[in-house]
N, C-alpha and C positions, 0 to 999 in steps of 0.2 A: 741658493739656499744655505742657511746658516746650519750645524749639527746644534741639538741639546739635548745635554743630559740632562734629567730630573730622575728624584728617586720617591717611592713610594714608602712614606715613615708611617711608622703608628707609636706611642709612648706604652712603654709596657703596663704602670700602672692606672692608665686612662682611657674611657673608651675612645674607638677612631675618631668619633665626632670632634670630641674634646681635646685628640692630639695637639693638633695645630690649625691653623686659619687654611683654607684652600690657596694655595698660591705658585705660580706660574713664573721660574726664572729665565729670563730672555737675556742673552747676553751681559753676566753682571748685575742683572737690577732687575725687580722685581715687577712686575708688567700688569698692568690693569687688564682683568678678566677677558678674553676673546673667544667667542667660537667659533675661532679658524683654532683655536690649541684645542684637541682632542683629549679625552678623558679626563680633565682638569681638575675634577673631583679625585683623582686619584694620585695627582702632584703635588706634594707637600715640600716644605722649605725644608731641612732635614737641622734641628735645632741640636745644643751640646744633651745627654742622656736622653735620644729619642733613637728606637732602633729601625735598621734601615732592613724591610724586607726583599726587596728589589730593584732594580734598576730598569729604566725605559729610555727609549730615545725617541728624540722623535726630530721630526724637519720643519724647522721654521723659517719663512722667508722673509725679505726685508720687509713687506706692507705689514708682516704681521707684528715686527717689534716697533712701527710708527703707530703712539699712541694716542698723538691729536695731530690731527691734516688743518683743523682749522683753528690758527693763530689767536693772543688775544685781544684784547682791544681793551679801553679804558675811559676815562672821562679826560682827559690830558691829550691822548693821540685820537680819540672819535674822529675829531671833523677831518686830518689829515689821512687818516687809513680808510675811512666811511667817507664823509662828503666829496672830498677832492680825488678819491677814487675815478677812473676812465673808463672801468670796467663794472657790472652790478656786479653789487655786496649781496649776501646773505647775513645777518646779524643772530645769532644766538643768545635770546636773554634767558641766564637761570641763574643756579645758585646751588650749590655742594649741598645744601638739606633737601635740594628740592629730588624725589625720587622720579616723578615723569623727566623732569631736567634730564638727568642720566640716563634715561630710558631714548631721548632722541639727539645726545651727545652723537653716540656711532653714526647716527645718521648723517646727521649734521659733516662728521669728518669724512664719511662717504663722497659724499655730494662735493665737500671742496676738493678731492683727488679726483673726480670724474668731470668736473669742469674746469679745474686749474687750467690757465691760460683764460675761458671765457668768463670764470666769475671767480670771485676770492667769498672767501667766508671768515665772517671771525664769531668768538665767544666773548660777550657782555660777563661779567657776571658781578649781577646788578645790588648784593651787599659790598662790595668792593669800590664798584662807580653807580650812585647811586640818583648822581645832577641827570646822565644821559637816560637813564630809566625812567625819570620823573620828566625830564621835557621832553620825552616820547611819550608818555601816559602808559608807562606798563604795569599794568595791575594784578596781571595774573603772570606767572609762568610755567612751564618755559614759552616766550613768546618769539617768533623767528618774522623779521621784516627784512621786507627785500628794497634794496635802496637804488635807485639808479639817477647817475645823472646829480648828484647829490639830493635830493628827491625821495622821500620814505613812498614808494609805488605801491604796497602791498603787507598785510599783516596775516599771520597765523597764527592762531593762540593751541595752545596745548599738544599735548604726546599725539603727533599725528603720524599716520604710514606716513612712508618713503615718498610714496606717489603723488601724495598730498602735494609735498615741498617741491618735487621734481613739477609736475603741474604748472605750479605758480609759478615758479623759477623759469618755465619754461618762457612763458606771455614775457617777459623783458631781458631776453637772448637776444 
């Protein structure tokens, strides 16, 4: 486990809401929200003229400053990371505006730490490559297919539980 310090700021002539943005420093760099960090709403980035009311520590471990488990993928490397794959894919199709997207991103990097070695997973993200999204027909997202064998085996459309994906993933292990 790694030590971090965070401090809890407020701006004196602002209220707490409006100090600053909620934010979480892991090692050097600023770390996309987790609820493995405790009190999170109460760690603030500590900016120049903000006053620093206290200090907290707290224990972070390596999984928690790993902020994406599954790699990306593109319209360039698809067929070699995806088709020619030996092991099944999980595919991640979304998009930074899209708000269900980010709601089954952690899943998604879940899933590729608890299978790594029996399946790999990547993230599409389909305004960036947008040939592979259209000659798969994804219309809606986030949409997750599971590819085996170079083979699209199976589709899920939308913000689903865990179990959902764990489920389907399961059937071509």
């Amino acid at each position: 486990m790694a030590s971090l310090t965070a401090w809890t700021v407020s701006a004196p002539t602002c209220r707490p809401a409006a100090a600053a943005k909620p934010l979480a420093l892991v090692q050097g760099q600023v770390a996309r929200h987790s609820c493995s960090v405790r009190r999170r709403s109460n760690i603030l980035l500590a900016k120049s003229g903000v006053h620093v009311r206290r200090q907290i520590s707290l224990q972070v471990s390596a999984q928690d400053t790993k902020t994406e488990a599954a790699g990306p993928v593109n319209d360039t490397d698809f067929k070699e990371k995806v088709l020619d794959s030996k092991v099944p894919v999980l595919i991640d199709f979304w998009a930074p505006w899209c708000g269900p997207c980010r709601m089954i991103a952690p899943i998604v990097d879940e899933l590729a730490l608890e299978y790594e070695g029996k399946m790999t997973a990547f993230k599409l993200n389909t305004d960036e490559s947008p040939k592979v999204a259209t000659d798969y027909g994804i219309r809606s997202i986030p949409t997750v297919m599971i590819f085996k064998d170079g083979q699209k085996m199976e589709t899920v459309i939308g913000a689903v539980p865990k179990s959902t994906l764990v489920q389907t993933l399961e059937k071509y292990m």
